[in-house]
TIBATI-782645 format. One record per residue (C-alpha): residue in one letter; x, z, y; residue number from 1. Coordinates in nm, 3 decimals, always signed. Each point is the difference from the previous one (the first is absolute). Layout:
<nodes>
<node A <X Z Y> NUM>
...
</nodes>
This chain:
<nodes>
<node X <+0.155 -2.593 +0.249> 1>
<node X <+0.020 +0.383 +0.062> 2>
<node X <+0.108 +0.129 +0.335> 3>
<node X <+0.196 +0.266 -0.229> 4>
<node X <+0.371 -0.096 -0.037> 5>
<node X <+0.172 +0.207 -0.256> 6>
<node X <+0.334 -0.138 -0.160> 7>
<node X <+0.063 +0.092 -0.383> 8>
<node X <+0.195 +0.329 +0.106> 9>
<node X <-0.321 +0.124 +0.132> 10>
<node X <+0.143 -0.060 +0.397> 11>
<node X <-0.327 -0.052 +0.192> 12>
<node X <+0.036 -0.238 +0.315> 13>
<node X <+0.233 -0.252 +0.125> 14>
<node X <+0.352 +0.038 +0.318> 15>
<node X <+0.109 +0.312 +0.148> 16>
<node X <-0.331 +0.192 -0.093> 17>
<node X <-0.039 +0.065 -0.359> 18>
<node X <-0.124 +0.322 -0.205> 19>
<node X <+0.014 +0.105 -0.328> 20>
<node X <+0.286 -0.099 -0.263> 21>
<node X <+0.201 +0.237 -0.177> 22>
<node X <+0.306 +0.231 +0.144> 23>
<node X <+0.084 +0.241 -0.260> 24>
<node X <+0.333 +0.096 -0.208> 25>
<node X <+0.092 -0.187 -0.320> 26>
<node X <-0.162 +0.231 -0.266> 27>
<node X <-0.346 -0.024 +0.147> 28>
<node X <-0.012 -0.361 +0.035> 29>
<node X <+0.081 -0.053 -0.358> 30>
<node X <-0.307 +0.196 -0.037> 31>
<node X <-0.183 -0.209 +0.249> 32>
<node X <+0.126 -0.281 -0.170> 33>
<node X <-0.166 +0.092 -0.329> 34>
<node X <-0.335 +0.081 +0.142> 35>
<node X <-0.030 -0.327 +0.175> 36>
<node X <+0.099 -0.157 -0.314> 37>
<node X <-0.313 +0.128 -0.207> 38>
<node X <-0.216 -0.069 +0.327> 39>
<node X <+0.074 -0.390 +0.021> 40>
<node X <-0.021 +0.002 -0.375> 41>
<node X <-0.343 +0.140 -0.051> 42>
<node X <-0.260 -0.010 +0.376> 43>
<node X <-0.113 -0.348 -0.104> 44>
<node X <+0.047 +0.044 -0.410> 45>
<node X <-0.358 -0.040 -0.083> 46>
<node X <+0.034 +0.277 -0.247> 47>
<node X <+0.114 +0.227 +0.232> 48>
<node X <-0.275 -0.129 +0.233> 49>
<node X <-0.261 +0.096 -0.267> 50>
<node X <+0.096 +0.325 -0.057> 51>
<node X <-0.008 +0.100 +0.346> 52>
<node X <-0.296 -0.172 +0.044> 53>
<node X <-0.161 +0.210 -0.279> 54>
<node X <+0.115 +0.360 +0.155> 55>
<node X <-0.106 -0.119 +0.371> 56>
<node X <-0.357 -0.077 -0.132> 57>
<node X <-0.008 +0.244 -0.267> 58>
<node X <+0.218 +0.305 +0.080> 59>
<node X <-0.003 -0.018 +0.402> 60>
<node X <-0.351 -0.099 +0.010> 61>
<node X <+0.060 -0.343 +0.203> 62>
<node X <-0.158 -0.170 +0.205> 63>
<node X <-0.071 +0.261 +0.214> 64>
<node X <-0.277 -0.013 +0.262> 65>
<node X <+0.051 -0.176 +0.376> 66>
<node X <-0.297 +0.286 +0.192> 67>
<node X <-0.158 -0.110 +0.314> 68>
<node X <-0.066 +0.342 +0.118> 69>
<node X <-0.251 -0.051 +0.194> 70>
<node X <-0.047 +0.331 +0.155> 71>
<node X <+0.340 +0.014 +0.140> 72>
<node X <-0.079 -0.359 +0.161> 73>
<node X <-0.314 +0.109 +0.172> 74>
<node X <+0.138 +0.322 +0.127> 75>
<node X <+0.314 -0.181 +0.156> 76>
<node X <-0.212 -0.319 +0.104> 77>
<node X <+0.181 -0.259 -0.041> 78>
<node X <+0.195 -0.212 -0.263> 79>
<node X <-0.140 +0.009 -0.371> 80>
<node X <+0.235 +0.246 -0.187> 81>
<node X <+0.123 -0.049 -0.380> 82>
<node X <+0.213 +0.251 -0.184> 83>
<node X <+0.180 -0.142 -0.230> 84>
<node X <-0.050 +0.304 -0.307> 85>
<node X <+0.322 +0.087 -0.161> 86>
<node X <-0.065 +0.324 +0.032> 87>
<node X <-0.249 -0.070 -0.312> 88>
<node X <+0.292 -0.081 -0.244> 89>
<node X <+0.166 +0.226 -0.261> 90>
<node X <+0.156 +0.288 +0.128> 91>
<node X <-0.151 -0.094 +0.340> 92>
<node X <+0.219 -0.191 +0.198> 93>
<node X <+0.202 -0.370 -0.044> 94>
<node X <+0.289 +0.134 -0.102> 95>
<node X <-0.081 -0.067 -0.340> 96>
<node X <-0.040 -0.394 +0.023> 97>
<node X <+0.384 +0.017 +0.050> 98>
<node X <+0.073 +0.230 -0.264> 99>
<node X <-0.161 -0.136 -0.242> 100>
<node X <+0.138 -0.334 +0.045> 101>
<node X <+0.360 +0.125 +0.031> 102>
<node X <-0.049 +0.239 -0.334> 103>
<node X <-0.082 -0.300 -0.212> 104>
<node X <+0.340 -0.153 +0.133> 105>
<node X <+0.169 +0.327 -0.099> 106>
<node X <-0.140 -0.028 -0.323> 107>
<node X <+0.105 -0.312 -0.056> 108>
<node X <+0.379 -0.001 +0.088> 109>
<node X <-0.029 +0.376 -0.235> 110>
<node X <+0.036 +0.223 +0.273> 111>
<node X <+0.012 +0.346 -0.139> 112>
<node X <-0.040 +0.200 +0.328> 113>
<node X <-0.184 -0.045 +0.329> 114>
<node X <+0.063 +0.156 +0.357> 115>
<node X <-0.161 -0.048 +0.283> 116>
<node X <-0.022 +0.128 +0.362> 117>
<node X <-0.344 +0.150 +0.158> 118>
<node X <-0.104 +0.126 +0.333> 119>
<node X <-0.389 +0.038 +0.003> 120>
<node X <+0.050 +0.092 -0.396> 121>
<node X <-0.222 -0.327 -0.040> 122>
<node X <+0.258 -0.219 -0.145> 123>
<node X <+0.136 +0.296 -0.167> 124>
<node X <-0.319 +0.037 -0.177> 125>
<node X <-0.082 -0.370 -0.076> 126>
<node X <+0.357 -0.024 -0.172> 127>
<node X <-0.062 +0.286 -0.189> 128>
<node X <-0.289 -0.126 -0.131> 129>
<node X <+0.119 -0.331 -0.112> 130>
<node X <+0.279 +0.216 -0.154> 131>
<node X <-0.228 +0.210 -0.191> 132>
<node X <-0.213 -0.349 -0.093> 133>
<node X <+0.290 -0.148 -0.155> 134>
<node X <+0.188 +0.358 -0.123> 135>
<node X <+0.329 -0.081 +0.236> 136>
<node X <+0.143 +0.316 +0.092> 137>
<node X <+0.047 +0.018 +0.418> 138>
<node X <+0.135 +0.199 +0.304> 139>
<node X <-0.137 +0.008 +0.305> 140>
<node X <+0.188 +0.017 +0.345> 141>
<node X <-0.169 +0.199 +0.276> 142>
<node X <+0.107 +0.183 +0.343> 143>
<node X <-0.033 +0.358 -0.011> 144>
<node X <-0.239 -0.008 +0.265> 145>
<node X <-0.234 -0.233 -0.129> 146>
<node X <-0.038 +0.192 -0.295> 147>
<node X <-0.102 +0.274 +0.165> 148>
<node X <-0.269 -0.169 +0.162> 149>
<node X <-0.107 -0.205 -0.283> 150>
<node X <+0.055 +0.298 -0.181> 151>
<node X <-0.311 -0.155 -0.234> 152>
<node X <+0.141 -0.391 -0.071> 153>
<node X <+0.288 +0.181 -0.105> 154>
<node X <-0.183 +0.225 -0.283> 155>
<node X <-0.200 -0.335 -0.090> 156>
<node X <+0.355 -0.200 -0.038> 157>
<node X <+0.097 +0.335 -0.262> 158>
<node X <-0.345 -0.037 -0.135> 159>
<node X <+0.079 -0.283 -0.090> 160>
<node X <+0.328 +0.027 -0.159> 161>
<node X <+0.232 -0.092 +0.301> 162>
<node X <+0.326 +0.216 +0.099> 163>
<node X <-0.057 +0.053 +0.380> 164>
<node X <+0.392 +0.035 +0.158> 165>
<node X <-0.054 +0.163 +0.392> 166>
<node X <+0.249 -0.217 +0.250> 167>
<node X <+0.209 +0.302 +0.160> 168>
<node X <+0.176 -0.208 +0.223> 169>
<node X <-0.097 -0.137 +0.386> 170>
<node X <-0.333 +0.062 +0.131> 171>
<node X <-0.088 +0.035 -0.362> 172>
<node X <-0.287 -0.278 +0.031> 173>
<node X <-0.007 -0.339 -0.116> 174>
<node X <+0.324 -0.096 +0.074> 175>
<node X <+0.196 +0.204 -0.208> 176>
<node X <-0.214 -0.068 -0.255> 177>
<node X <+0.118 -0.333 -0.010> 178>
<node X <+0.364 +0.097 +0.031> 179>
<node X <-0.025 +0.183 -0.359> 180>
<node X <-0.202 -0.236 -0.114> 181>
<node X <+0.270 -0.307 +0.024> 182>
<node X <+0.293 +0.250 -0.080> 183>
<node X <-0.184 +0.103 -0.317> 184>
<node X <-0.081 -0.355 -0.047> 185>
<node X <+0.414 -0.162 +0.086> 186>
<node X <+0.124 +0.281 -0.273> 187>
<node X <-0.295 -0.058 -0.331> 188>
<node X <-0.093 -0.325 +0.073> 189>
<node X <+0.079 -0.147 -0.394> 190>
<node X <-0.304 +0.199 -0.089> 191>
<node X <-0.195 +0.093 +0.303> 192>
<node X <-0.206 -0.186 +0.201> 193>
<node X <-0.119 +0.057 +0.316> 194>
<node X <-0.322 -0.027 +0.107> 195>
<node X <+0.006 -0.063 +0.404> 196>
<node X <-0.326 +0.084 +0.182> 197>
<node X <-0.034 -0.219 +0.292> 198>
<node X <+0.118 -0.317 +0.128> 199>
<node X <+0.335 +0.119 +0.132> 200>
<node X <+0.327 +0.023 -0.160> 201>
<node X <+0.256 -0.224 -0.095> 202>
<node X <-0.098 -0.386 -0.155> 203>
<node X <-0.156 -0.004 -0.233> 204>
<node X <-0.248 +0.276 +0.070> 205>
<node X <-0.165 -0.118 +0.322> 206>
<node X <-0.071 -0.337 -0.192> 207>
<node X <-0.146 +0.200 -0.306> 208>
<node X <-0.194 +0.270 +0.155> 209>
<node X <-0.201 -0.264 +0.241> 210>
<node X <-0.007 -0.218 -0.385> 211>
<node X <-0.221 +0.269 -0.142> 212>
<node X <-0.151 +0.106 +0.336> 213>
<node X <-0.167 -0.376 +0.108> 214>
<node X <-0.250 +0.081 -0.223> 215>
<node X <-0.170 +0.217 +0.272> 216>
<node X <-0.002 -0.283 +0.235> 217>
<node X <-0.129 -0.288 -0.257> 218>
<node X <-0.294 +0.212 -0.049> 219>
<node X <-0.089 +0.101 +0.305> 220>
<node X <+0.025 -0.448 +0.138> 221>
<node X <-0.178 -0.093 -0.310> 222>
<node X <-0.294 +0.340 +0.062> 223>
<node X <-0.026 -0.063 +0.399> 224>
<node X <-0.074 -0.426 -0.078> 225>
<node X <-0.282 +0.139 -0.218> 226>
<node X <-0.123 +0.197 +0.213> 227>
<node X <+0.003 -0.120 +0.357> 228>
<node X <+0.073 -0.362 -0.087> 229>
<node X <+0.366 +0.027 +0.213> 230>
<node X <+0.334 +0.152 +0.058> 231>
<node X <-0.012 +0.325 +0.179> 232>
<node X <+0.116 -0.007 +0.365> 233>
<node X <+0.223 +0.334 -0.047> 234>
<node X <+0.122 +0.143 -0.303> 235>
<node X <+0.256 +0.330 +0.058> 236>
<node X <+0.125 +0.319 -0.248> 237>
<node X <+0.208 +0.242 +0.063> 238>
<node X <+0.449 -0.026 -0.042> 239>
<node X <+0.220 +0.232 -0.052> 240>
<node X <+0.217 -0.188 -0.303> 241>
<node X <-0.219 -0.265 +0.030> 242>
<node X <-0.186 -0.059 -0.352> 243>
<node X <-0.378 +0.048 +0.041> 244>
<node X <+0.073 -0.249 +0.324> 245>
<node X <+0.179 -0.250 -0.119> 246>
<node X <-0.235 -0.010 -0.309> 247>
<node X <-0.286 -0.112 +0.232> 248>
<node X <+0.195 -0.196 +0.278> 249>
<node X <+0.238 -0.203 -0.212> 250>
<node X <-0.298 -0.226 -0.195> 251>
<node X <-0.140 -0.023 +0.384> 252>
<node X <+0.336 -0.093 +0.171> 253>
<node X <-0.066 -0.408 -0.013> 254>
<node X <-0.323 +0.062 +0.156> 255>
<node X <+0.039 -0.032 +0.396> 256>
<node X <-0.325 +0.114 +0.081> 257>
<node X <-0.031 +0.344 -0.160> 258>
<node X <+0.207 +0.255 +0.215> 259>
<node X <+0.237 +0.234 -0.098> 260>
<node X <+0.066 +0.372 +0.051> 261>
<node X <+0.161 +0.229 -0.173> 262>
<node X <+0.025 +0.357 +0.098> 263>
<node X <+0.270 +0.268 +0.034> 264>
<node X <+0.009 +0.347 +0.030> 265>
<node X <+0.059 +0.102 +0.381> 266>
<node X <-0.024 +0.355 -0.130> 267>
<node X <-0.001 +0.251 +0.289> 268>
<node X <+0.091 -0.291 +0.261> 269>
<node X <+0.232 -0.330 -0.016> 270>
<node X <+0.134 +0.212 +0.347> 271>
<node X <+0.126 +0.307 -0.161> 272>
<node X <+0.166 -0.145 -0.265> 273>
<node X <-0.144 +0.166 -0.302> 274>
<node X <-0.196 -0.287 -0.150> 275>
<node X <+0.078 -0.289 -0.293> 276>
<node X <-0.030 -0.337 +0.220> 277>
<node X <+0.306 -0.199 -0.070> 278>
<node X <-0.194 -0.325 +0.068> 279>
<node X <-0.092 +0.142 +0.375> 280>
<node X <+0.292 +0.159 +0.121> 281>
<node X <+0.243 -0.040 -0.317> 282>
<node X <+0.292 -0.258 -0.018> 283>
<node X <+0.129 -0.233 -0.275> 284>
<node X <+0.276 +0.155 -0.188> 285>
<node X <+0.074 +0.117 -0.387> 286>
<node X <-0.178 +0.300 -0.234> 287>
<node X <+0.006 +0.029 -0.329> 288>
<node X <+0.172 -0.313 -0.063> 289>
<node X <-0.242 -0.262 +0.196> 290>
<node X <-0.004 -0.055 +0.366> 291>
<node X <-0.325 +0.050 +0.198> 292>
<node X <-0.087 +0.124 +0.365> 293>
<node X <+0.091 +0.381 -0.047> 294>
<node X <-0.054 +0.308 +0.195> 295>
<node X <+0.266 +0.053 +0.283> 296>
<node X <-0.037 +0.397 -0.129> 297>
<node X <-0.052 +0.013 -0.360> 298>
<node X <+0.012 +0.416 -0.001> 299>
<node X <-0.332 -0.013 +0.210> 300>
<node X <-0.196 -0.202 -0.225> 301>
<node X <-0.397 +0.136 +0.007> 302>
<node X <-0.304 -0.066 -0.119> 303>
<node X <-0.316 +0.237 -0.127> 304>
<node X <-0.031 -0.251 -0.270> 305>
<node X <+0.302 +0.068 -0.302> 306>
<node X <-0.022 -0.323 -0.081> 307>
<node X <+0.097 -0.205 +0.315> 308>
<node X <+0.275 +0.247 +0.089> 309>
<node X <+0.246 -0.257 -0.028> 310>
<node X <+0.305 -0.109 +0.274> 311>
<node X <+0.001 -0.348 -0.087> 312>
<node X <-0.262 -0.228 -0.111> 313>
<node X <-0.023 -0.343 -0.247> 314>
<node X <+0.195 -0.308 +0.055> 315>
<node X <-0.301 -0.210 -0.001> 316>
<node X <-0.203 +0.223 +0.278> 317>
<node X <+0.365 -0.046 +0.219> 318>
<node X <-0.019 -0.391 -0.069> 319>
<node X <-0.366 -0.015 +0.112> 320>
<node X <+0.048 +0.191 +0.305> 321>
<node X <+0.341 -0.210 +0.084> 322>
<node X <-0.248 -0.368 -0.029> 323>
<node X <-0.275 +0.190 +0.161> 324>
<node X <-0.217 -0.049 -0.299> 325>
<node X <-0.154 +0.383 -0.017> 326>
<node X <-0.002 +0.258 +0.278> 327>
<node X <+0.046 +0.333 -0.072> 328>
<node X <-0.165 +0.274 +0.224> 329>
<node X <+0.037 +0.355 -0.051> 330>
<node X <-0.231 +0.294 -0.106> 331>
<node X <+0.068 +0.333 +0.090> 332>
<node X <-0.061 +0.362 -0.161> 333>
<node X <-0.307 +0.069 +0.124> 334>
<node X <-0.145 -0.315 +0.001> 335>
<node X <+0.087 -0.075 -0.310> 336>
<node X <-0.178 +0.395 -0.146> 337>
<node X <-0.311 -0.090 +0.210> 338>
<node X <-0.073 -0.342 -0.150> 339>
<node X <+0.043 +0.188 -0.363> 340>
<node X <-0.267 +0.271 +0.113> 341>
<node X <-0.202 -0.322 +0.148> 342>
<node X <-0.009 -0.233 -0.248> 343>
<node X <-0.027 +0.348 -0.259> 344>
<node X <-0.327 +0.090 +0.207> 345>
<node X <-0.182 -0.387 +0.062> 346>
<node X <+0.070 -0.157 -0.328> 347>
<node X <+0.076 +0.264 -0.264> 348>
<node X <+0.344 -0.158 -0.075> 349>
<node X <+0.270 +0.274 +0.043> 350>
<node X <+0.338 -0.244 +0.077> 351>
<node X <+0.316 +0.129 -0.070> 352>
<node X <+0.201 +0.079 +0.335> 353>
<node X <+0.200 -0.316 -0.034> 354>
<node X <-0.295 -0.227 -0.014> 355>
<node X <-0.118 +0.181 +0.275> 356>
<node X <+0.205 -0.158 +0.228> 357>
<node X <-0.129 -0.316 -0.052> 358>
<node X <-0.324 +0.103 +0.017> 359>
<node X <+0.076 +0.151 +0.379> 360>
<node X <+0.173 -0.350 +0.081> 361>
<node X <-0.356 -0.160 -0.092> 362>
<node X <-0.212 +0.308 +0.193> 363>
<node X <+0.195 -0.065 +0.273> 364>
<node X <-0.031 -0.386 -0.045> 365>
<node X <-0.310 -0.057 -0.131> 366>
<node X <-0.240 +0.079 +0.339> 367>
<node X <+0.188 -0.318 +0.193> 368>
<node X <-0.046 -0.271 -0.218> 369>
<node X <-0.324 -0.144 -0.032> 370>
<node X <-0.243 +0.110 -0.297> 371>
<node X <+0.032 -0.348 -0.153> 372>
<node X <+0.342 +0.042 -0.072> 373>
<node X <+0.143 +0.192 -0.320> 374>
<node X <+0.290 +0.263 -0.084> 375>
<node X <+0.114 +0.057 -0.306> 376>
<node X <+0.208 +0.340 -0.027> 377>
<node X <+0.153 +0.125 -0.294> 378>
<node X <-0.101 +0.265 -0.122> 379>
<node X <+0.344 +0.120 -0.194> 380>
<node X <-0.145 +0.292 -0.182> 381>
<node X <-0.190 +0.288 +0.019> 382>
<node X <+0.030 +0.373 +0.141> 383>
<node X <-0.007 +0.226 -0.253> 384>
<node X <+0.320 +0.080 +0.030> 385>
<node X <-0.025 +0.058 +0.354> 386>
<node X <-0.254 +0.218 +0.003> 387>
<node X <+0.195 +0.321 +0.000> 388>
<node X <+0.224 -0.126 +0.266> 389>
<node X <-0.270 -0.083 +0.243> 390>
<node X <-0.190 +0.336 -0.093> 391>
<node X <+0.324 +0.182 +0.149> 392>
<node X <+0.059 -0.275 +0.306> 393>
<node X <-0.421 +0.068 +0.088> 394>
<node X <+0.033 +0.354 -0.068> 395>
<node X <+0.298 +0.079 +0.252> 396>
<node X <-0.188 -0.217 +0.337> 397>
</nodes>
């Protein structure tokens, strides 16, 4: 039986301390109502099953590989690190194993409009993809300030066909995003679907998004038993939302002795305030109609990386942190740009800023375990679209 307690209203956990659910007016749980509808209809309908099969093998280019980089190991010296590559699927990140599962949904309920919400302009991208795949028209919701600096995700998402919409409001991040996102969503929602990025939100969405995400995870249990024989001792990826993490963790939860870490954003210090660590110094309250540990000051919310700039954090990460089955440390600014120039510079794999996180938690990590033992980061996507960004951050030190 799975540690995981989830009741049918996607409530995670048991008593006084429970996370997720769904708080939001009447209109937009109607909506919520039909989408939850077509997803307990159709995730086990082998004929949904095969389709999505088909595009994750075919159109994603799944499996993807589970890399020992060895160089990286031998310059750290101690535990044997994997990278779990979704940095190697379509459009470069794993965005798309969720929006590709969620667009077939959308087709089949008729949807004849998608939204979604971006903040690295990787789901952005990965949706509009999927929408150009299947000819769905689509708007995309992003803060004002990410599109500036992911000035080119946002002429891909065009490229493609998408309507990017800049979020005016707030801090103009993530956030807000959101915000127009589920008004947009509570006022068309007869013939729009939306198409929620990470494993946040209100139920159904956490539930879906780690659905279509788990993938990442059964690959990389059934890829590290074929190659070292055994279950990795660590396995950790970066959270903002939470998607790319709870992809890996959740098919690892049941197993007590693989470790887990995920790892937020401390941005420029969990001490000065301007970071996106709700799971370190956050507490458990409501956003965007779910409840989940929170940031005390939402307005301060920081990160280098677009896409983990993000006050609260998934329902499932809050549950696993409440039982004490994952830790979550935090990575900060610089550490986080320095392991993307490291691992850039020793293996020739460029990670996006996100992912690079992570791969700081295992730098950091790595050198105290013993070089028996095994990591398995993932590796959420790659850096081309950070490129820019770091260019200016480099050039101004």
């Amino acid at each position: 039986m799975s540690i995981v307690k989830v009741s049918e209203k996607g409530v995670f956990g048991e008593g006084e301390l429970t996370f997720g659910g769904s708080f939001v007016p009447e209109p937009l749980q109607k909506a919520l109502d039909q989408v939850e509808e077509a997803f307990l209809r159709y995730k086990d309908d082998p004929d949904f099953e095969r389709e999505l099969d088909y595009y994750m093998h075919e159109y994603i280019g799944r499996p993807n590989p589970l890399y020992f980089a060895e160089r990286l190991t031998a310059k750290l010296g101690g535990a044997k690190i994997y990278l779990k590559r979704e940095d190697l699927n379509h459009t470069g990140a794993h965005k798309i194993n969720n929006t590709i599962g969620q667009v077939l949904l959308a087709k089949r309920i008729g949807a004849k409009r998608i939204i979604a919400e971006t903040g690295a302009g990787q789901h952005g991208v990965a949706t509009a993809t999927v929408c150009a795949l299947f000819g769905i028209p689509c708007t995309i919701y992003m803060g004002e300030v990410d599109t500036k600096r992911q000035e080119l995700n946002v002429f891909r998402m065009e490229m493609l066909g998408a309507t990017v919409v800049a979020a005016k409001s707030g801090n103009r991040t993530l956030k807000e995003a959101v915000d127009e996102a589920l008004m947009d969503f509570a006022q068309n929602y007869k013939d729009t679907f939306y198409l929620l990025g990470s494993a946040v939100g209100p139920h159904p969405y956490p539930l879906m998004v780690r659905h279509f995400q788990s993938i990442i995870g059964r690959e990389a249990r059934k890829q590290i038993l074929e190659k070292e024989g055994r279950l990795p001792d660590l396995i950790t990826a970066a959270v903002g939302g939470g998607s790319n993490a709870i992809g890996l963790f959740y098919p690892f939860v049941d197993d007590s002795s693989v470790k887990i870490v995920g790892v937020e954003p401390a941005g420029e210090g969990l001490e000065t305030g301007h970071h996106a660590a709700p799971l370190n110094v956050g507490k458990p309250d409501i956003i965007h109609g779910f409840k989940c540990y929170v940031m005390d000051d939402a307005e301060n919310c920081h990160s280098i990386a677009a896409g983990l700039d993000y006050p609260g954090v998934g329902p499932e990460h809050s549950y696993y942190k409440a039982i004490g089955r994952a830790e979550y440390a935090a990575i900060t600014d610089q550490e986080a740009l320095q392991a993307f120039l490291d691992l850039s510079k020793t293996e020739g794999i460029i990670p996006a800023l996100e992912s690079s996180h992570a791969v700081a938690y295992a730098m950091k990590t790595a050198p105290n375990m013993s070089k028996d033992q095994i990591i398995i980061v993932n590796l959420s996507g790659r850096g081309d679209k950070d490129v820019a960004q770091v260019y200016e951050l480099i050039q101004r030190t």
